[in-house]
C-alpha positions, 0 to 999 in steps of 0.5 A, a space after each residue: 442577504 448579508 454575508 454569513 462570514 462572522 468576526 472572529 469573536 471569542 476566538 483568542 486562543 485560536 488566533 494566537 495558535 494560528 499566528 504562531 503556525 504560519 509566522 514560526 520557522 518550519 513547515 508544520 501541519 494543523 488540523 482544525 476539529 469541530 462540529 458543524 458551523 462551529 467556525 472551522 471555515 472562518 478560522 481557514 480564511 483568518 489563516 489564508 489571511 495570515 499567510 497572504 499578508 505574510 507573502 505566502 501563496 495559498 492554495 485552497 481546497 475542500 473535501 465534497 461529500 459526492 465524491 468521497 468515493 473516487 481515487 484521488 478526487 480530493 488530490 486533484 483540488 489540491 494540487 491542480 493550481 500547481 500543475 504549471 510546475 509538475 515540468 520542474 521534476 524529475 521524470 518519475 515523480 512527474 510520471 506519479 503524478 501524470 498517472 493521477 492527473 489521468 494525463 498517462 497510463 502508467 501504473 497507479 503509484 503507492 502512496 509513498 511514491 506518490 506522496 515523495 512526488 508531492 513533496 517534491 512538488 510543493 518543495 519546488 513551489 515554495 522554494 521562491 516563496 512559503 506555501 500555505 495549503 488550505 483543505 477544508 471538510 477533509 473528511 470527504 477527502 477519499 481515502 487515497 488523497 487522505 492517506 497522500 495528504 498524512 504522508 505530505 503532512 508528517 515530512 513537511 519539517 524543515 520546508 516552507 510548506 504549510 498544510 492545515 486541514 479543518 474536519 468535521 468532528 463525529 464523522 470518521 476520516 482517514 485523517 484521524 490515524 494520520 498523527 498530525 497536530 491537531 486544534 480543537 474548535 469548541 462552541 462560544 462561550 456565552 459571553 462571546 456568544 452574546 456579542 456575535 449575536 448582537 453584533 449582527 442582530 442589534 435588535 432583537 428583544 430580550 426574549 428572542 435573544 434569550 431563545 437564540 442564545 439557548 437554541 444555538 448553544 454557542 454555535 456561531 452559524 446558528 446564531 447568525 442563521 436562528 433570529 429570522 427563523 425563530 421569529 418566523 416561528 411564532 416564537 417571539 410573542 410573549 404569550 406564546 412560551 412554546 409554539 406548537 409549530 415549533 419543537 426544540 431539536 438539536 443542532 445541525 438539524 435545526 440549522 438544516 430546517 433553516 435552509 429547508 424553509 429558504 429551499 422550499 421558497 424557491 421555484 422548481 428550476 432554481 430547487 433542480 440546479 441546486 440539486 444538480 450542483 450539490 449532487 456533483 459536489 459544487 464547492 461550498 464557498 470558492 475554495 473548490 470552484 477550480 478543482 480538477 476536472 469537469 464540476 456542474 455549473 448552476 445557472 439561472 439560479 439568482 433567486 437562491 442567492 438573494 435568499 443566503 443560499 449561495 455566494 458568486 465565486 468572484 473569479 469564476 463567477 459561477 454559483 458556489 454553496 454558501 455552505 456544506 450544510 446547505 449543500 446536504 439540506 438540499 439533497 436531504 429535501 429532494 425526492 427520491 425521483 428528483 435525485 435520481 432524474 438529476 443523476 441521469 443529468 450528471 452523468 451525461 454532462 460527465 460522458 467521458 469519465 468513466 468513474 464519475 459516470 458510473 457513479 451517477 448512472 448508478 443512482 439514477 437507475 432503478 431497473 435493470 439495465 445492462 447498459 448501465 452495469 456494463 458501465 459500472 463494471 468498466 468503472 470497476 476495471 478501472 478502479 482496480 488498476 488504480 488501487 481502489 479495490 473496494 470502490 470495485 466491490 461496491 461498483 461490480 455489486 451494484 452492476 450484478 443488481 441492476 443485470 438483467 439476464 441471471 447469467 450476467 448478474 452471476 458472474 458480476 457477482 462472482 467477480 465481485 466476490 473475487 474482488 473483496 476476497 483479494 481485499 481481504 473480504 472474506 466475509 464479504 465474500 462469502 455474503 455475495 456468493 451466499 445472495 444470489 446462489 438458488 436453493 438445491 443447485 449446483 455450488 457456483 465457480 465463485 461459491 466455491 472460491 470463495 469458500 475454499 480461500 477462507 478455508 485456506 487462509 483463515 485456517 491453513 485448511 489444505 485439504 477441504 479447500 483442494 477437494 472443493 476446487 478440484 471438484 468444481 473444476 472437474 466439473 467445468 472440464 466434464 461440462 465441456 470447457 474448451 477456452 480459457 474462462 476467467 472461472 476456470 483460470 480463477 479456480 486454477 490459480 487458486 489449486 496451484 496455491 493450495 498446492 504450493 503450501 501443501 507440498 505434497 507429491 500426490 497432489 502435485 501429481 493429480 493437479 498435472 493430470 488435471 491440468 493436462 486434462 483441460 488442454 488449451 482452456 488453461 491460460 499460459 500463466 497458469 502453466 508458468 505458474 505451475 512449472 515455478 510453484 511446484 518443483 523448480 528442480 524438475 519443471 524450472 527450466 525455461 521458467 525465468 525466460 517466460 518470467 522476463 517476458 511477463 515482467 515485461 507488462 507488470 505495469 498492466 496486470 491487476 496487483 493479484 496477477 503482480 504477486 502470483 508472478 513475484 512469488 514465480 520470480 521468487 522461485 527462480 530468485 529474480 525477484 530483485 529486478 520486479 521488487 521496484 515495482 512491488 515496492 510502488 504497488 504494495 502501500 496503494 493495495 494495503 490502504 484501497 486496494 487488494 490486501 490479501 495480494 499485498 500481504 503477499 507483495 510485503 512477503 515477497 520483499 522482505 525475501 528479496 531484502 533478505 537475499 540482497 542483504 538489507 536484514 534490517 529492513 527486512 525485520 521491518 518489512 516481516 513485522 510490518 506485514 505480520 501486523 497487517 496479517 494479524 489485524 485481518 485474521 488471515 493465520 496462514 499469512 501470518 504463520 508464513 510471516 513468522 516463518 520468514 521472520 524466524 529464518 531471518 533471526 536464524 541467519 542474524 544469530 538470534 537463535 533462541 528467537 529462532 527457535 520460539 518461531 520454529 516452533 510456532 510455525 511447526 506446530 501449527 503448520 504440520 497438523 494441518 499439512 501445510 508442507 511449505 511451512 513445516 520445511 521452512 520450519 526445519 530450514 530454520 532449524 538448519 539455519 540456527 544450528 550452523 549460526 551456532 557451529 552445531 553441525 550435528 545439529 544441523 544436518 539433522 535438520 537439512 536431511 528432514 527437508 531432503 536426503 543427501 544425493 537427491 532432491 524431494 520432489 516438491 519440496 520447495 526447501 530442498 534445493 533452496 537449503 543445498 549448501 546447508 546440507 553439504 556444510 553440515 554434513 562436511 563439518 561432520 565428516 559425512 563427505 560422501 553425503 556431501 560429495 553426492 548432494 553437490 553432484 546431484 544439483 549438477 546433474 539437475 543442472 541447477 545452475 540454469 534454473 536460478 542464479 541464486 542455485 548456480 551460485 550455491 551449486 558451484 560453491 557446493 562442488 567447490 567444497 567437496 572437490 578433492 582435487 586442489 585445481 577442480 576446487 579453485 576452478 569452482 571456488 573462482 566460478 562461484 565468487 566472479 559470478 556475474 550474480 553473487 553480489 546479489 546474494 551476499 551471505 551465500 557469498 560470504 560463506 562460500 568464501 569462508 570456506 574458500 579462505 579455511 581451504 587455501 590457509 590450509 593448502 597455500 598458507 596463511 597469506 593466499 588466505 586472507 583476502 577472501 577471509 577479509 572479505 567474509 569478515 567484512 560481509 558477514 558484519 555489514 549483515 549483522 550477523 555477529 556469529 558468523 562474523 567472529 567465526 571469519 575473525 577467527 579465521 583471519 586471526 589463524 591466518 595471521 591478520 588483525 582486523 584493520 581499522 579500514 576493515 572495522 569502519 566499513 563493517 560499521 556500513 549496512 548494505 544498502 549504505 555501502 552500496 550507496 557509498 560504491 556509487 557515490 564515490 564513481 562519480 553519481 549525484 545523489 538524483 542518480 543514484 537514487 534512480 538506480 536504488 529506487 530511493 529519493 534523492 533527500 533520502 540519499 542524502 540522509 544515509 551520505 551523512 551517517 556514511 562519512 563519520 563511519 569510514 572517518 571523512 568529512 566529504 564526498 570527495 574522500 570516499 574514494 580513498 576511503 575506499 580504495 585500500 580495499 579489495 575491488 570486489 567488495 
């Protein structure tokens, strides 16, 4: 049988698209759309051709049906050519990559850490010469590669990487969201159609050319495949116009009974190979007989060669699908027994993948079997850590199908509900827990959480849901629970959430006893949980050592585990050192993975981004996850993202906006009870009234979170806002309000609960101190604090406030350098009114603000912190280890640093930076 490969006829434009991309300067991305057979396959061997008589080096892939479902599957094809490279990187991108390449057991990369990598890798490759990637049929890439593969695809300006993808039109993918350059592939025109035709098939008569013509529509696989058929088909004769055997149907239908009639010719072993191969995703062409890992090899099977159904891989020499459509036509004409006895195969030759042989066992299982689902559900675990929550649904379903006790499908089942609820599934969830639950018994542990996470965070429903899980745990402890179970742990978790966001005292009062009630069955997180989520005031000592030693671990925990313990480091603000972690971890669980636990990983981020000074990425961050919220109807993520984002206006001086979100989030928070919202709400209030220097204001604001002398139980705001209150209540002559708040967090020893409350605590006493020595003692405790460069606006203010006290004590010179500090720390935030107000400061102490000053205002946080580093000496590579940033991006923020303080090079930074105070 002759090849099926056509000459590019009719295909002008295409060609002169596809010249230009691979000869004009520039890395680029082009994705080739069209429907089955129009030609996309032979348009990426023109390319391919292009580019090697260009000199470039071309990697070809495909996307394979069979395994559209497995994490990274289709990065495996594409990058395992260049692993003979991966040495030449750094050790965290070669780590992204080990992790994928399941060479390691490290923790599962984001997709932009990972995507960095790879470009860092195809950099590397085509540094001596251009590199062309080939993927076709990229719409079985798996959703992971896919989202890789965008990323690469948007940053290849200005490399010598190119990267065209050929799609199948009508069938959803992620590269459809991708923003990459897109080349429709319509049908021939007739007249091109007619001289492809004849072409190949020179003799056929004017009727049957007639009916090819009109049968294949200007596809150009169906005009090389029809002419045998149709003449097969009685149509032919000219007295027969329309054969009964023979009825018209659309493409690619008819190019599949094509195929059918050569499969059906063929023997029992030859159909059993092909089916074998085809089920396990054998390549359809060369392009994907190398790909990652262990594929099938079809044997014995020359008979389907010789007949046009499979080409010979020249290198290889194994048996490779002539195309994709064959490789669906086989398997769309086996029996159901026949697919299932060739997935029992698969999976044996498969033993040792753990993902690849559930899959199959999956398919080849009727009955219940609970070998098989023991297996589907360590397919799950793994899937999990890798980012694939959803593959873990769909696996943990199918293993609770084929339980074979009730006991196990249970809790299957409930784990699966679990799962798809962390997804952000509710529905989903809901539906798994509704399906195996028996009519007239008892709620189930995972109905219930179920039930009660859609009350909370599709409504803010704080009460039912508490009533719900306390009465099902409740009835594990009544029933005999003496250990931790996961149910129990689950239900746990879930009230402390609850508890969290109602703020209540009672019913932080009535969770301890029930805790307590259970004794040694709750599991040491949950105590740790309970402890920082609570009343860190109260129960917060010890809390960040047992952090530390969880944190130790992270890379192990499953990404709802990571966010309980970012919102417990939160508490004790040391979220700083764990961010790192839920920067790599947040974009895998938004795209694959465990939504709801990336919501609360993007919250925890803009918090620290927020405390560390980045407010311009923090704006990013809040209306990035605010989006995310909104899209997936969770009210309560998205009245928290408001609230958060509505304290960040507050500090930046937009306070109308502010205010808009104030009360968005009152209104809908406080009806409900959601306590933990509303005192963010009155904290925004706080916050905007001292923005404005409206202290009255202000303080009205701060003793509706707590009074002055003491701290509400369980009000998480309460301690957080201490150095709001005594402001507040100082510029409004209530100095004995203030005195007593500032003692009041001594006596709570608030500095060993958080760095964050040592430092405001000693910047409040040293505020409030009557005596000059005591207040400079406090003063330089608070500014040398081994952790205030870590929290900059806090730090700022306090030395505001240093600077007003010792102009007034000293004079106008002792003044300024903590006042120019303040000035410059309150414009590298952005925030225009506290600024002006350290300004003004500095004017009444005598000093105009120097050109040094204003160009280092210019500076972000972030890029001063970049220029500190660069000018002691750090590449870029090194400082880009310590920021978590890549060295290209370090490069970036270089370049806009040098015009701002007025230098052309590196070398100057540090006289740029020498004439100012050491401690900025």
């Amino acid at each position: 049988m002759e090849s099926i490969d056509a000459p590019l006829i009719g295909r002008e434009h295409e060609r002169e698209v596809l010249s230009a991309f691979v000869t004009d300067a520039g890395g680029r991305a082009l994705v080739l759309r069209g429907e089955p057979g129009v030609g996309k396959s032979a348009l990426l061997d023109h390319v391919t051709r292009l580019a090697s008589a260009e000199q470039y080096q071309v990697v070809r892939a495909a996307g394979v049906e069979a395994e559209s479902g497995l994490p990274f599957a289709g990065l495996h094809q594409l990058l395992y050519p260049l692993l003979p490279h991966t040495h030449r990187l750094d050790h965290r991108h070669r780590e992204a990559l080990d992790v994928v390449f399941a060479r390691s057991g490290g923790p599962p990369p984001s997709v932009m850490s990972l995507g960095i990598a790879v470009l860092d890798l195809l950099s590397l490759v085509a540094s001596p010469v251009p590199l062309l990637l080939a993927l076709d049929d990229g719409q079985w890439f798996d959703t992971a590669s896919t989202e890789v593969c965008g990323f690469v695809g948007r940053r290849l300006t200005g490399s010598s990487v190119r990267l065209v993808v050929g799609l199948r039109s009508g069938v959803p993918s992620g590269f459809d969201t991708a923003a990459l350059p897109e080349l429709a592939v319509p049908t021939l025109s007739e007249e091109a159609a007619g001289r492809l035709l004849d072409l190949r098939n020179p003799d056929l008569g004017p009727r049957i050319r007639r009916l090819v013509l009109d049968e294949a529509r200007g596809n150009p696989l169906a005009l090389l495949e029809l002419p045998p058929h149709v003449l097969r088909s009685g149509r032919a004769a000219g007295n027969q116009p329309e054969s009964p055997g023979y009825t018209p149907v659309p493409l690619p239908l008819r190019l599949q009974q094509v195929y059918g009639a050569r499969i059906e010719a063929l023997g029992p072993a030859v159909r059993v190979e092909l089916l074998r191969g085809a089920l396990d995703g054998v390549g359809a062409d060369a392009v994907t007989s190398h790909a990652y890992g262990v594929r099938y090899h079809m044997r014995d099977a020359d008979e389907a060669a010789a007949c046009g159904l499979l080409d010979v891989d020249p290198l290889s020499g194994d048996f490779v699908f002539r195309h994709p459509l064959v490789r669906s036509t086989v398997v769309q004409m086996a029996t159901p027994n026949e697919r299932r006895a060739a997935h029992a195969a698969l999976a044996r030759v498969h033993h040792e993948d753990v993902e690849r042989r559930a899959m199959h066992l999956a398919a080849s299982t009727v009955d219940p079997d609970e070998e098989v689902a023991a297996v589907l559900e360590a397919a799950a675990d793994s899937a999990t850590l890798r980012g694939g929550s959803l593959a873990a649904v769909a696996w943990l379903t199918r293993a609770a199908e084929l339980s074979e006790g009730h006991q196990h499908r249970s809790r299957r089942l409930g784990n699966a509900s679990f799962v798809a609820g962390q997804a952000g599934l509710l529905d989903r969830a809901q539906q798994l827990v509704r399906s195996h639950a028996a009519p007239g018994t008892d709620r189930s542990p995972a109905s219930v959480l179920a039930s009660a996470y859609a009350a909370l965070y599709d409504d803010g429903d704080v009460r039912s849901s508490r009533r719900q899980v306390t009465a099902a745990i409740e009835q594990l402890r009544d029933t005999g629970a003496q250990e931790p179970s996961e149910d129990l742990t689950r239900l746990v978790n879930l009230l402390l959430a609850i508890d969290q966001y109602a703020s209540d005292e009672p019913s932080w009062q009535r969770t301890h006893q029930l805790l307590d009630s259970l004794g040694e069955s709750v599991p040491a997180s949950c105590r740790t949980y309970e402890d920082a989520w609570s009343d860190v005031v109260r129960r917060g000592a010890g809390v960040r050592e047992r952090l530390e030693t969880a944190l130790a671990d992270v890379h192990r925990l499953e990404p709802w585990e990571t966010s309980r313990l970012g919102v417990a480091a939160y508490h004790v603000d040391i979220l700083a050192r764990f961010r790192p972690h839920l920067q790599r971890t947040v974009d895998r669980e938004v795209e694959t993975g465990a939504v709801a636990s990336a919501m609360t990983m993007l919250h925890l981020i803009m918090l620290d981004q927020m405390a560390v000074g980045e407010w311009d990425e923090a704006e990013r961050t809040g209306r990035r996850v605010l989006e995310l919220t909104t899209s997936h109807h969770n009210a309560l993520f998205a009245h928290h993202t408001q609230a958060y984002l509505g304290l960040l206006a507050a500090m930046r001086g937009d306070t109308d906006r502010a205010r808009r979100l104030q009360a968005a989030v009152d209104t809908w928070a406080r009806p409900r009870g959601v306590g933990f919202l509303t005192q963010i709400a009155d904290a925004i209030g706080t916050a905007a009234a001292l923005t404005e220097g409206e202290y009255e204001a202000a303080y009205l604001h701060a003793i509706g979170i707590t009074p002055p002398g003491s701290f509400t139980p369980y009000a998480h705001q309460a301690s957080r806002t201490l150095l709001d209150l005594v402001e507040a209540a100082l510029h409004t002559g209530r100095t004995e309000q203030a005195r007593d708040h500032a003692l009041a967090a001594h006596q709570a020893d608030l500095p060993a609960v958080s760095p964050r409350l040592a430092l405001i605590t000693y910047g409040a006493l040293a505020l409030t101190a009557t005596d000059p020595a005591e207040a400079d003692e406090l003063y330089r405790r608070a500014e040398t604090h081994p952790a205030a460069d870590g929290f900059p606006f806090e730090l700022a203010r306090i030395r505001l406030a240093h600077g007003v006290r010792l102009r007034h004590t000293r004079g106008r010179g002792a003044a300024r350098p903590a006042l120019t500090l303040a000035a410059e720390a309150f414009d590298r935030l952005g925030t225009p009114p506290w600024a002006e107000r350290a300004r003004a400061e500095l004017r009444a102490a005598g000093a105009p603000v120097s050109a040094a000053t204003a160009g280092l205002a210019t500076l972000t946080w972030q890029e001063r912190r970049i220029a500190d580093l660069a000018a002691g000496g750090l590449t870029n590579k090194e400082i880009g280890v310590r920021m978590h940033l890549s060295p290209r991006t370090v490069s970036s923020h270089l370049y806009r640093i040098f015009p701002k303080l007025g230098i052309t090079s590196r070398a100057a930074l540090r006289d740029a930076l020498s004439g100012l105070p050491d401690d900025m």
